[in-house]
TIRO-2110 file (N, C-alpha, C; in Angstrom, 1 decimal):
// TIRO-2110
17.1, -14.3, -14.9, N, 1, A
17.9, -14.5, -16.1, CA, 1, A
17.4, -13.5, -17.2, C, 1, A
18.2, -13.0, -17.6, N, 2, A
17.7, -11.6, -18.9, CA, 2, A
17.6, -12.6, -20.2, C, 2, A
16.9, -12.0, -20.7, N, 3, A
16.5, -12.4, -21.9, CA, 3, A
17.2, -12.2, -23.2, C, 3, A
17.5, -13.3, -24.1, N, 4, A
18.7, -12.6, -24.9, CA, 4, A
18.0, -11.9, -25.9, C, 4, A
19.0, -11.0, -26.7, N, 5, A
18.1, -9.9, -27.4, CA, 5, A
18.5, -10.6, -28.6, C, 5, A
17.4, -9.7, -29.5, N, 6, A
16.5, -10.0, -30.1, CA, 6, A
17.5, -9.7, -31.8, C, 6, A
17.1, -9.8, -32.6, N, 7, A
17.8, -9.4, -34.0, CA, 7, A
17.1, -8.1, -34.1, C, 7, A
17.6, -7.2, -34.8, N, 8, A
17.3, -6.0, -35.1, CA, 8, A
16.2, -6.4, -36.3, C, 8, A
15.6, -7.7, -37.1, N, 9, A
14.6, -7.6, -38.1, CA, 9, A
13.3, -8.3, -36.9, C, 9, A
13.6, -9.0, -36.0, N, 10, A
12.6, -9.6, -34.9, CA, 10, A
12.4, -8.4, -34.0, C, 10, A
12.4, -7.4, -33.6, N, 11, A
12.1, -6.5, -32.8, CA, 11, A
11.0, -5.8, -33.4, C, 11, A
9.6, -5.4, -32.6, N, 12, A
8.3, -4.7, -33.1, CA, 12, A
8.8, -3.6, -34.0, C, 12, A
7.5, -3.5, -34.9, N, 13, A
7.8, -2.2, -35.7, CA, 13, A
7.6, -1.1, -35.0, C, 13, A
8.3, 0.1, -35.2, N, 14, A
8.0, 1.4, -34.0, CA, 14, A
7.3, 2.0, -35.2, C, 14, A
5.9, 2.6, -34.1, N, 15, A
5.0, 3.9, -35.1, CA, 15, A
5.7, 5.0, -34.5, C, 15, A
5.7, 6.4, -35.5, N, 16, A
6.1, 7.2, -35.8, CA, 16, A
5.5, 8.0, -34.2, C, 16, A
6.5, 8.5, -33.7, N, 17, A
6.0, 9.2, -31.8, CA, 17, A
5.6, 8.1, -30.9, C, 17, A
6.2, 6.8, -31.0, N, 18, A
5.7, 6.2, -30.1, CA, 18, A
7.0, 5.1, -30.0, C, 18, A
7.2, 4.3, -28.8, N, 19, A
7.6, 3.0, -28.9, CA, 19, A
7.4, 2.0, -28.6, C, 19, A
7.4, 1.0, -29.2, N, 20, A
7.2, -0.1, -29.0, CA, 20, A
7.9, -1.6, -28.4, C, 20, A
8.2, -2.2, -27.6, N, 21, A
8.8, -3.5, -26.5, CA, 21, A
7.8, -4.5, -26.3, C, 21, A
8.6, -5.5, -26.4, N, 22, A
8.1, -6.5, -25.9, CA, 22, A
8.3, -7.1, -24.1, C, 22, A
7.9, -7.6, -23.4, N, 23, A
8.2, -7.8, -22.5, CA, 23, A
7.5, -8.9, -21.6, C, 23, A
7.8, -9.7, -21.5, N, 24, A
7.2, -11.3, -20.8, CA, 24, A
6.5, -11.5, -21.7, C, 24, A
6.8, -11.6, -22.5, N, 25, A
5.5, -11.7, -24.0, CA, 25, A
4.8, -10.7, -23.9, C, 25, A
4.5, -9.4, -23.8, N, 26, A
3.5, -8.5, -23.7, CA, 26, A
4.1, -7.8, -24.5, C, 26, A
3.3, -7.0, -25.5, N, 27, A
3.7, -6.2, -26.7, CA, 27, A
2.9, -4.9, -26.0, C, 27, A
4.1, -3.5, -26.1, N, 28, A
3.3, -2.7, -25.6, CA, 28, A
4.3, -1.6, -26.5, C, 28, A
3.2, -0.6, -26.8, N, 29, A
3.4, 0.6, -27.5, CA, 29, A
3.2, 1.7, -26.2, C, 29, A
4.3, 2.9, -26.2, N, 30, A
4.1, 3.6, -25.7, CA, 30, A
4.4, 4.8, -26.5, C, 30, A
3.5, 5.9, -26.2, N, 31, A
4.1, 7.0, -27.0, CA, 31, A
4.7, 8.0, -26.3, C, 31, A
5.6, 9.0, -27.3, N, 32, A
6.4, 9.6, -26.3, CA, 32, A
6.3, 10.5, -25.9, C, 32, A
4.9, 11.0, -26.0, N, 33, A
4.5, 12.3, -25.1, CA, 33, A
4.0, 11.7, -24.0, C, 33, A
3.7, 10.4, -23.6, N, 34, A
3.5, 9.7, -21.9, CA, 34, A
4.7, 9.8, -21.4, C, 34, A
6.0, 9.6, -22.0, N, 35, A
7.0, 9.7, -21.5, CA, 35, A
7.7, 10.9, -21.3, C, 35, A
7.0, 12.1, -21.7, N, 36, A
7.4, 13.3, -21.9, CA, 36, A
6.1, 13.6, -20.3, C, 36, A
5.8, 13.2, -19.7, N, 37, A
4.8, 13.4, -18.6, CA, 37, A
5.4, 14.0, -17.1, C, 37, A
5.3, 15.0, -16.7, N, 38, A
5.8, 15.6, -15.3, CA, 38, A
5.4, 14.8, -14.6, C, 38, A
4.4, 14.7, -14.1, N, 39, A
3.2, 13.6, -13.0, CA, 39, A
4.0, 12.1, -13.4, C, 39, A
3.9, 11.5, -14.2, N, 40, A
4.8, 10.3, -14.7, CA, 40, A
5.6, 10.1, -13.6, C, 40, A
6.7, 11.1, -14.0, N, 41, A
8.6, 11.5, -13.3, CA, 41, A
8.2, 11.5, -11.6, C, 41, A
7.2, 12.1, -11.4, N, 42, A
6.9, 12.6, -10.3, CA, 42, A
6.2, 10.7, -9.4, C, 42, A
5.3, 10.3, -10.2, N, 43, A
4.8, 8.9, -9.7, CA, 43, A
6.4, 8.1, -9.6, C, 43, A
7.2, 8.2, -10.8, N, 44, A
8.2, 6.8, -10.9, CA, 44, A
8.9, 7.4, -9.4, C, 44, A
9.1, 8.9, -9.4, N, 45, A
10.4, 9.0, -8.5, CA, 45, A
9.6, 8.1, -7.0, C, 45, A
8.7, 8.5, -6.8, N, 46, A
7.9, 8.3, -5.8, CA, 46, A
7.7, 6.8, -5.3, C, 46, A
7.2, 5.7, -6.6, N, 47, A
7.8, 4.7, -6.3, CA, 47, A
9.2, 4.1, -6.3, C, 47, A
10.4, 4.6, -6.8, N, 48, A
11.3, 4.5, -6.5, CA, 48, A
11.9, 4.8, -5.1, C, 48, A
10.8, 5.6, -4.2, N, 49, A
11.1, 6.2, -3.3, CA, 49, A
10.4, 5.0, -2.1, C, 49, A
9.8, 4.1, -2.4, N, 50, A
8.8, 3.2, -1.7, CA, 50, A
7.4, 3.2, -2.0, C, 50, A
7.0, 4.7, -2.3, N, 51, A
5.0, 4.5, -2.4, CA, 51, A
4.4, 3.6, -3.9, C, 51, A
5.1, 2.3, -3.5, N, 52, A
4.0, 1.8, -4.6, CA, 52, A
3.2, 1.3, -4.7, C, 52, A
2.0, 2.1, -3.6, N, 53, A
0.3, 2.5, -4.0, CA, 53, A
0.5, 3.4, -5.3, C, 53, A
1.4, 3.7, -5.7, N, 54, A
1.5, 4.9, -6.9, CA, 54, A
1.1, 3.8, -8.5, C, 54, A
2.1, 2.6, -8.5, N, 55, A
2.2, 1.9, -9.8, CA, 55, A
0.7, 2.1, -10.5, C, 55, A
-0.3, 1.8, -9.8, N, 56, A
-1.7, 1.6, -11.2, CA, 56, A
-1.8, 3.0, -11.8, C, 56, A
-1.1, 4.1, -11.3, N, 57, A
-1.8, 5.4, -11.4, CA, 57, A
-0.5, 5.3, -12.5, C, 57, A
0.7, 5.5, -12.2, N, 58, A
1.7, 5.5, -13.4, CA, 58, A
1.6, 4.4, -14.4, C, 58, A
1.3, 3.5, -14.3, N, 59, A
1.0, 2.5, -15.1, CA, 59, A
-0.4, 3.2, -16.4, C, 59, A
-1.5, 3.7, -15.6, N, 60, A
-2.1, 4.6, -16.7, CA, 60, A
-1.5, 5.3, -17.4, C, 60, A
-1.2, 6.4, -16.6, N, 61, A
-0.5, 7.0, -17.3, CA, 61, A
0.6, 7.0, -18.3, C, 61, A
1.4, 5.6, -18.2, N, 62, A
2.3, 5.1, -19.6, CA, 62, A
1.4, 4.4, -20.6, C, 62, A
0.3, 3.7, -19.9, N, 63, A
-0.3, 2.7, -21.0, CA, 63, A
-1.4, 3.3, -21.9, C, 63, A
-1.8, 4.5, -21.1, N, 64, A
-3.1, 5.1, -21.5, CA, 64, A
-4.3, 4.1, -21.6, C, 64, A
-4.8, 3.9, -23.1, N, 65, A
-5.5, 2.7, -23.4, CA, 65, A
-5.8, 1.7, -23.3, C, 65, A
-4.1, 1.0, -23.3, N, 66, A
-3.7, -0.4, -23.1, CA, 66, A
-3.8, -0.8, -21.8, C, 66, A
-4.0, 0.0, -21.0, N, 67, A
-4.0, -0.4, -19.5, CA, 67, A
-4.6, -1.8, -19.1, C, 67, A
-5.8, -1.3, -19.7, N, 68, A
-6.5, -3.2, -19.0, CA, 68, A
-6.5, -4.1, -19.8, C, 68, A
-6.0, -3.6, -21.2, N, 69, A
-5.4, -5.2, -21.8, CA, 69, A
-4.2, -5.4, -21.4, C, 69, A
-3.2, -5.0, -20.9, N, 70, A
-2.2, -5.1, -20.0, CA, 70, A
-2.3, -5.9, -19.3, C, 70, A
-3.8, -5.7, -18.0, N, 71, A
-3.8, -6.1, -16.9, CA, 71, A
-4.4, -7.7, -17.2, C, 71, A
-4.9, -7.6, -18.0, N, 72, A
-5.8, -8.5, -18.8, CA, 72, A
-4.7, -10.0, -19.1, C, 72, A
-3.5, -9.4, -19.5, N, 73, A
-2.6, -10.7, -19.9, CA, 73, A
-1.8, -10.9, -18.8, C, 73, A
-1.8, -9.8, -18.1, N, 74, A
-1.0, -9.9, -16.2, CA, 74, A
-1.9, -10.8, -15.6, C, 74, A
-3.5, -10.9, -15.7, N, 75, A
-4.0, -11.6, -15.2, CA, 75, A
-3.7, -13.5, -15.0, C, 75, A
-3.9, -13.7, -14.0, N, 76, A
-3.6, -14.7, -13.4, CA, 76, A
-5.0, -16.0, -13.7, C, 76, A
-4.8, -17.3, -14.5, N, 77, A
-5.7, -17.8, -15.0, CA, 77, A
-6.6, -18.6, -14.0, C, 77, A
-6.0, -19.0, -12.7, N, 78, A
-6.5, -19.7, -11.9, CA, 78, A
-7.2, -18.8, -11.1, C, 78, A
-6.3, -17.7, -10.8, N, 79, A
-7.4, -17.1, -9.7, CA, 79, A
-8.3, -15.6, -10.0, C, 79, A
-7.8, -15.2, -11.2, N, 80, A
-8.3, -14.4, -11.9, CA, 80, A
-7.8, -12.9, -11.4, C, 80, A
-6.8, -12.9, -10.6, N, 81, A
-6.4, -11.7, -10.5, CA, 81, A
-5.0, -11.3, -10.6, C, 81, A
-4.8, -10.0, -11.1, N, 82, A
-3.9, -9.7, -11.5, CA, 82, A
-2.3, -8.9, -10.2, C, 82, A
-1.4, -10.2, -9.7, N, 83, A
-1.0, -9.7, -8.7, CA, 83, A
0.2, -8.9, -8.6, C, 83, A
-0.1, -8.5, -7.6, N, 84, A
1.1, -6.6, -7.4, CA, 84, A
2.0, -6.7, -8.2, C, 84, A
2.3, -8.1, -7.3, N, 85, A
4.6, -7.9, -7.7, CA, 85, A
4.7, -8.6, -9.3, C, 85, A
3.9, -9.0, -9.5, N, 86, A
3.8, -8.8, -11.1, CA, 86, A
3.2, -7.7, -12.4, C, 86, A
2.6, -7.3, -11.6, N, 87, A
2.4, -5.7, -11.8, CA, 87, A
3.5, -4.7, -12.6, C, 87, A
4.2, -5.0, -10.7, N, 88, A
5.2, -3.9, -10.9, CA, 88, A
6.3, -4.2, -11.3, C, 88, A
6.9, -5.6, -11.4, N, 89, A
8.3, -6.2, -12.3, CA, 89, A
7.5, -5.7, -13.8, C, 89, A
6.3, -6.0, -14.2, N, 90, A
6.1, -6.0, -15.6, CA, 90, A
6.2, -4.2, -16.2, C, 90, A
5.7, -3.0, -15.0, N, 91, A
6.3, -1.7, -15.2, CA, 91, A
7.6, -1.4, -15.0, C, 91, A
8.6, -1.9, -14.1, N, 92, A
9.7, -2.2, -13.8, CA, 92, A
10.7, -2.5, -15.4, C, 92, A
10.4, -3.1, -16.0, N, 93, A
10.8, -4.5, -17.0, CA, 93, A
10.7, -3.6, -18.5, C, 93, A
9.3, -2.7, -18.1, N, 94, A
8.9, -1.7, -19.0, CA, 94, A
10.1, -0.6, -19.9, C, 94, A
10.3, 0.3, -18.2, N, 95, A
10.7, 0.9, -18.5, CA, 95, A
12.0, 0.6, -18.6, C, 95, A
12.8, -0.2, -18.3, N, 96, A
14.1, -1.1, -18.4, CA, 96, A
14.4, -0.9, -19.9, C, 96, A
13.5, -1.2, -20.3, N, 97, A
13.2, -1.9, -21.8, CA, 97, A
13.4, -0.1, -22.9, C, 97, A
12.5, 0.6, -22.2, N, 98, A
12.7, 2.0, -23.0, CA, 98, A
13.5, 3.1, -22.6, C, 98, A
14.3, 2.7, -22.0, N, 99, A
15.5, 3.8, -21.6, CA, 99, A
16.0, 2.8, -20.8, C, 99, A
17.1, 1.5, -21.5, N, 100, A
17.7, 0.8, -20.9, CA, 100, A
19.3, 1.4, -20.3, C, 100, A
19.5, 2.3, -20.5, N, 101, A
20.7, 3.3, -20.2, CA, 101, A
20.8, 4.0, -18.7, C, 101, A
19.1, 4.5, -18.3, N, 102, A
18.9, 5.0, -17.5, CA, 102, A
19.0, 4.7, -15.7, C, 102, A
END
């Protein structure tokens, strides 16, 4: 079920070259020279293509810094680890979220 959207004054503040989404409760800033990335285009097409051994590598690559506090709130409280297919809905869901046109 999609999530109903938000008021235009309830939506993160966007810093200047970057944007900002929420998503499963996760607040993430992306800036837009990650998304300006060849290797990026090159990982998504790739997992779009099936190789998603690729997501952690593109997932750096969007999150930069935020990566392991990412994985951190992806993490799973019982068993302590952070699993695939939640992984990859939550980069999935990501990018949904920042070029929902696309």
């Amino acid at each position: 079920m999609a999530e109903a959207k938000k008021p235009q004054d309830r939506k993160p503040k966007q810093k200047p070259g970057a944007r900002t989404v929420t998503v499963r409760g996760i607040t993430v800033t992306v800036e837009d020279a990650a998304l300006d990335d060849f290797e990026l285009i090159e990982d998504f097409a790739a997992i779009q293509g099936g190789q998603t051994h690729l997501i952690p590598s593109a997932m750096r690559r969007l999150f930069g810094d935020d990566f392991q506090r990412i994985l951190d709130e992806l993490r799973d409280e019982k068993t302590g680890r952070v699993r695939a297919s939640e992984a990859n809905t939550f980069f999935v869901d990501v990018f949904r979220e920042l070029a929902p046109n696309a």
